[in-house]
Structure formats: structure tokens, C-alpha cells
N, C-alpha and C positions, 0 to 999 in steps of 0.2 A: 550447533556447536560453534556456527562462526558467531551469531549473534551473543554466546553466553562470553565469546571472547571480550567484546568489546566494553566490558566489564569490569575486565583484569588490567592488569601492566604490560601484558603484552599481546594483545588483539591480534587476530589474524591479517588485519589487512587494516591501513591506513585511514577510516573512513571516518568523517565527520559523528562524533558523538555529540546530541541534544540531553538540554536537560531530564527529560521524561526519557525513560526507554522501555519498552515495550508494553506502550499506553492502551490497558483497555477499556473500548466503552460500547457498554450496555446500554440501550434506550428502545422503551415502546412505542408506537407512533401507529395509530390508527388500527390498535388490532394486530400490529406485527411486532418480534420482536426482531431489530437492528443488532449489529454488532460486528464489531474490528479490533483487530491489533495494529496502532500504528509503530513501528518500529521503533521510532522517537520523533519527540514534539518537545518544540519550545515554545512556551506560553508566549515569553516577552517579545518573540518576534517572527510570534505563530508561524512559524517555519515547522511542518511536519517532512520526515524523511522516510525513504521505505529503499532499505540493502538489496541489492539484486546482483546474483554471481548465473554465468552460461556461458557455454557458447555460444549465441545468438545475440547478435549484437543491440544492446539498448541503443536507440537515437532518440536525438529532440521528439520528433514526428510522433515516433510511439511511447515516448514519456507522454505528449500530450495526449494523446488517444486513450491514456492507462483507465480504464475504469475505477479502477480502485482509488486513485486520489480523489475522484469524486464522491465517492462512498464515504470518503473521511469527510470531505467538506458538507457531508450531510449529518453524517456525524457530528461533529465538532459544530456547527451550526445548532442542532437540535440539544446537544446537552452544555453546552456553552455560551452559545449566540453569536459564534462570531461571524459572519459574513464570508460569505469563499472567497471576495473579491481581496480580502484581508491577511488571506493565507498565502502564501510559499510553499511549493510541493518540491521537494528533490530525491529524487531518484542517485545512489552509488551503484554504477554496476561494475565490479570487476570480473572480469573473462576468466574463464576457466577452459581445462583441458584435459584430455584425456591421460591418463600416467601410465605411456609406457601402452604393454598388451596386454594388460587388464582394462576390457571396457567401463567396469562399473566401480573404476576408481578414478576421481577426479581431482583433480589440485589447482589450486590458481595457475594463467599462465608466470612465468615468471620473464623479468621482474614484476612484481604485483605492481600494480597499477589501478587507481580508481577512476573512472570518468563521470564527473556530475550530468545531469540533465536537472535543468528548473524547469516548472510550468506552471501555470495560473489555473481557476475557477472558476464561473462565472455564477450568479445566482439562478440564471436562468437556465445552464446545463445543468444545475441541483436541481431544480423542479421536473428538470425533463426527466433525470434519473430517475426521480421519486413519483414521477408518472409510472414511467418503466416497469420501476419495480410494486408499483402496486397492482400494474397489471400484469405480469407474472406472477405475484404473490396468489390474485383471483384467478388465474389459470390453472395455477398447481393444485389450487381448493378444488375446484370442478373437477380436476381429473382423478383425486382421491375419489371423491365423491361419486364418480361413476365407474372405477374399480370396487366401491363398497355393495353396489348396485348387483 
């Protein structure tokens, strides 16, 4: 709902819209298939962005720690070529809150408020990902493979 806003005239919440929004990409790579949604991505100045609303507060720290922009920059590497070193990752997170004495209704806190987080990529944390993930990938086989047993 919040992201179908950002679409309209009048969005939920103030946040940085890119050219692409919600960019999918499909790619095979070694026998696995890959894939993401990146919330929005601008080619011209490969800035990729990913919405985040909680209670838990997003920081630099754990912008930088986020797996997931790394997933993109292996993405966006493998069906583009661009280099991670090349990209821009931002993170919007606005806070949210509980409404009231209904626990499982949530609203932004107000006033809405977005706070950015940037963070970089290196080539080398791509590789280590795509280490990672090929050896997960080979673990989850084996473990099929001996519940078929």
C-alpha cells in the first residue's frame, strides 16, 4: 500500500522517487536462479533505493550491514555490468507506531518524517556474497537430497 502510493499525487510519506520503481531482475548464474525487487533504481546515477517503515530504528551501521543491497549489487552487476563500486544504496526509513489499543494497527509516527541512510559496495563483499550464497545454495541440495533418502 505504501509503495503503490508513491505512484500517485499523493504518497504516503515524503520519500525520494527514482526513475525505475519496483525493478525486477531475473538472472541465472551458475545453475541457480537469482532474483529481486529493487524498490527503485536510477540508471543515470545508479543510485538504487529500498523504503523501510518500523519501529526499530534504521542507522548508518545497519544500512551498511543490510544484505540485501548487496544482493542488488550482484544483481545489477550480473544483468547490467555495473560495478558495485559504482552504485549508491539508500535506504528511507520512516518510524512507525502503534495506533492507539489496537496492537496490529500501525501508522507512521507523526509528523512523518523520512531519514536517509547512503551506503557503498565493494566488489570484493559481491564475491564474498556469491561465495556465500553458492555455498548455501550446495547445502540446501544435500539436505533435500538426504530427506529424499
Amino acid at each position: 500500500m505504501m509503495h503503490a502510493s508513491f505512484e500517485t499525487d499523493k504518497p504516503l510519506a515524503p520519500v525520494t522517487i527514482l526513475a525505475e520503481q519496483e525493478k525486477k531482475i531475473v538472472v541465472k548464474y551458475k545453475g541457480m536462479t537469482l532474483s529481486g525487487t529493487l524498490d527503485g533504481f536510477d540508471p543515470k546515477t545508479k543510485t538504487v533505493i529500498d523504503y523501510k517503515s518500523g519501529k526499530v530504528p534504521w542507522t548508518k551501521a545497519r544500512t551498511d550491514d543490510h544484505g540485501q543491497f548487496t544482493m542488488y549489487a550482484l544483481l545489477l552487476y550480473l544483468t547490467e555490468g555495473i560495478p558495485p563500486e559504482e552504485l549508491t544504496f539508500l535506504i528511507e526509513w520512516i518510524p512507525t507506531e502503534v495506533a492507539g489499543d489496537f496492537e496490529e494497527v500501525v501508522q507512521f509516527q507523526q509528523p512523518i518524517c523520512v531519514h536517509p541512510f547512503y551506503t557503498k559496495r565493494t566488489t570484493q563483499q559481491m564475491l564474498a556474497f556469491l561465495v556465500k550464497l553458492k555455498t548455501t545454495v550446495k547445502q540446501m541440495k544435500l539436505l533435500v537430497k538426504k530427506k529424499e533418502l
